[in-house]
Every structure is written in structure tokens, then in C-alpha cells.
VEXDREN-2710 file (C-alpha; in Angstrom, 1 decimal):
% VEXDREN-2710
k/r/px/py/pz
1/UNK/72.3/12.9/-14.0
2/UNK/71.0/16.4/-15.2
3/UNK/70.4/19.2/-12.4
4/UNK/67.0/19.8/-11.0
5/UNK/65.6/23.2/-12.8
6/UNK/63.4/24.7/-9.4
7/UNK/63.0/28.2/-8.4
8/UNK/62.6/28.8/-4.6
9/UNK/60.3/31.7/-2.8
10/UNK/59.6/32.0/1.0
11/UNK/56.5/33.4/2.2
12/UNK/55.6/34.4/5.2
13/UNK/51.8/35.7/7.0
14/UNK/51.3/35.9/10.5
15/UNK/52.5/32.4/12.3
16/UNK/52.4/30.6/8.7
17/UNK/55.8/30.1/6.5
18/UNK/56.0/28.7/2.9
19/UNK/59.0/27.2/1.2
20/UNK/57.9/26.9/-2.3
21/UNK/59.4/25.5/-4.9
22/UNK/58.5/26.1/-8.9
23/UNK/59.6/23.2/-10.8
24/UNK/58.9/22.8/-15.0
25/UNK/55.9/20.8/-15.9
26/UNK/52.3/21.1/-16.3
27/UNK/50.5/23.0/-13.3
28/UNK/50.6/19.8/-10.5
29/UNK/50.2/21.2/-7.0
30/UNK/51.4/19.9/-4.0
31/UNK/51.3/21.2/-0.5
32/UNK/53.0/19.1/2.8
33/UNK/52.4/15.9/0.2
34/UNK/48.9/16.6/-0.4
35/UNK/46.9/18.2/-3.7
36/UNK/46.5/21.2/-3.8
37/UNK/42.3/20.8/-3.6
38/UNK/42.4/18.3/-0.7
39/UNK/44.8/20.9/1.7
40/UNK/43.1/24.0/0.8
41/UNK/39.3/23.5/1.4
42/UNK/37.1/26.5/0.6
43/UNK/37.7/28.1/-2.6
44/UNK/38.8/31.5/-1.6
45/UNK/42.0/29.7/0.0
46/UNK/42.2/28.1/-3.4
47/UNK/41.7/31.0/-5.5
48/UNK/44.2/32.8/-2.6
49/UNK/47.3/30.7/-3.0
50/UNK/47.4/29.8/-7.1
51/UNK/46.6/33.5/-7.5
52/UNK/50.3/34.8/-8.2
53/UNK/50.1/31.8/-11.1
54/UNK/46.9/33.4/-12.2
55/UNK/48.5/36.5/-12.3
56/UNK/51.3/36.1/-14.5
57/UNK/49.6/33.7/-16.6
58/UNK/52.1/30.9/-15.7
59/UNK/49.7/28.3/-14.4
60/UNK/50.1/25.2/-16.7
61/UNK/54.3/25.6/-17.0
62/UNK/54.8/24.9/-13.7
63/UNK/54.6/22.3/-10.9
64/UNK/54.6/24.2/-7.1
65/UNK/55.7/21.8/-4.7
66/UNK/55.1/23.9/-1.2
67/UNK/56.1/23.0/2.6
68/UNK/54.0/25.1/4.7
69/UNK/54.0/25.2/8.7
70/UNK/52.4/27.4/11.4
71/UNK/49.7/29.6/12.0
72/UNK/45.8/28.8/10.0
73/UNK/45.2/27.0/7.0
74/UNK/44.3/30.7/5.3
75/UNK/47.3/32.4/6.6
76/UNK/49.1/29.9/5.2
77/UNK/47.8/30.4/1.9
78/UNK/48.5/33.8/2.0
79/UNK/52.1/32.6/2.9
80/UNK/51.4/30.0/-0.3
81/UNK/50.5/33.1/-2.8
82/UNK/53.8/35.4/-1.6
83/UNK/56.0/32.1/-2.0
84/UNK/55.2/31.8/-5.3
85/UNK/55.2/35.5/-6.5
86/UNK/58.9/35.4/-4.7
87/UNK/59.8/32.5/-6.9
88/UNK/58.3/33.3/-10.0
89/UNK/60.6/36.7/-9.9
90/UNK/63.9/34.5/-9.3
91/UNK/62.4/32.7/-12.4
92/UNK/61.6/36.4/-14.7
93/UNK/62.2/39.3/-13.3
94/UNK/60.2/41.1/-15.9
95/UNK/57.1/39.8/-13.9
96/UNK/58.2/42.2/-11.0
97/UNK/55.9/45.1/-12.8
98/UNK/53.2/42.8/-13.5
99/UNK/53.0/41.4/-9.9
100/UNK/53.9/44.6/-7.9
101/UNK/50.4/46.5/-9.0
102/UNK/48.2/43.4/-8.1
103/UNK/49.4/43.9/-4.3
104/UNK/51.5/40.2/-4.5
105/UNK/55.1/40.9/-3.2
106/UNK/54.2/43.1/-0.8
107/UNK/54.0/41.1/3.0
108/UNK/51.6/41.7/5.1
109/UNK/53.0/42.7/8.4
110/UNK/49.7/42.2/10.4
111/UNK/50.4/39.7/13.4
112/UNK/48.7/39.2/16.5
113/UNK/49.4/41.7/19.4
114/UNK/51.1/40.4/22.6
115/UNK/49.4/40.6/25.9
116/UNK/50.3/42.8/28.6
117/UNK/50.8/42.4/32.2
118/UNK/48.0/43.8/34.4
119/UNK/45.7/43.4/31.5
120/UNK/43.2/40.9/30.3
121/UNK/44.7/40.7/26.9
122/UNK/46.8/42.7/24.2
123/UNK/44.0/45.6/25.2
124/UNK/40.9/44.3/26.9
125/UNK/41.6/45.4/30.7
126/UNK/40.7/43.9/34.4
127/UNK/37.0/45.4/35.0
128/UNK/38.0/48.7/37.4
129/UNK/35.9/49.3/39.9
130/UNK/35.8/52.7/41.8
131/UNK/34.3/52.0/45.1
END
């Protein structure tokens, strides 16, 4: 039996991880089972997660098969779009360049703040009163 060909990126935003996994074939796109248009349901999450495809103009060789937990369906195609810019350089590396100036292998550390004792929140306070 010949070896499965995949190349494998993890992406990460906020609460949301990606396993991603870039397979030959002809631009089928699968995320937790589902197509790609019946998971991601407003276009700019769309747009957001095949956009490392878009990018390196890679969007028809490929199947991305992606498992994708935690955090909001946008965050996790954020996660989605890093996943595949991670596995697409295990698969060229001369696409680093190419990748690197449109802002897609960079994470983005932005998470939500813990909340602090005393407080209402991460900053919101108790109302003080004087008197």
C-alpha cells in the first residue's frame, strides 16, 4: 500500500486550535467532517481561512482536511488560515517569502484578559463610593 503524501500545520487564535492537514488533489475542503461552505458561514470567515491557499496560488492542488476545536467559529478560522500557511511551508519552503509579507505566519497573541480579584472583571471595578 503506498504512503499517505499530507503535510501537517497547527494553528492556533485565542481559545481555537487547528490541525490541518494538506493532502494532493483538487481543492476539497473539509473541516470537523463538514464542507468547507456549510462550517464557515459568512464569507469573510470563508475568504479568512482559504486565504493562505489564495495566497500562494495553491488552491486547486490540494485537499485541506482540518480538525478544529475551541474558542468562536471566526477565531477558528483564523486558527484554519495559520494551519495552512504552517503546512504549506513544510510542503515549499520557498513560499516562506511570499507568505511572510501578507502577515500569514505570524500568530496573533491577542487572548482574552483574566479577571482579577476585587474587581468586576479583567478591568471594570466594583462602583467606589466615598461617603
Amino acid at each position: 500500500m503506498a504512503d499517505l503524501v499530507q503535510y501537517y500545520g497547527t494553528g492556533r487564535r485565542k481559545a481555537a486550535i487547528a490541525r490541518v492537514f494538506l493532502r494532493p488533489g483538487n481543492g476539497g475542503f473539509q473541516v470537523n467532517g463538514k464542507g468547507h461552505e456549510v462550517y464557515f458561514v459568512t464569507e469573510q470567515q470563508r475568504f479568512a481561512s482559504k486565504r493562505s491557499l489564495v495566497t500562494a496560488n495553491v488552491g486547486s492542488e490540494f485537499d485541506v482536511v482540518a480538525t478544529v476545536k475551541g474558542g468562536g467559529v471566526t477565531a477558528q478560522a483564523d486558527a484554519v488560515k495559520l494551519g495552512i500557511a504552517r503546512a504549506l511551508l513544510e510542503f515549499n519552503a520557498e513560499l516562506r517569502k511570499t507568505l511572510k509579507a501578507d502577515g500569514l505566519l505570524t500568530r496573533d497573541a491577542r487572548i482574552k484578559e483574566r479577571k482579577k480579584y476585587g474587581q468586576k472583571g479583567a478591568r471594570k471595578r466594583f462602583q467606589f463610593s466615598k461617603r
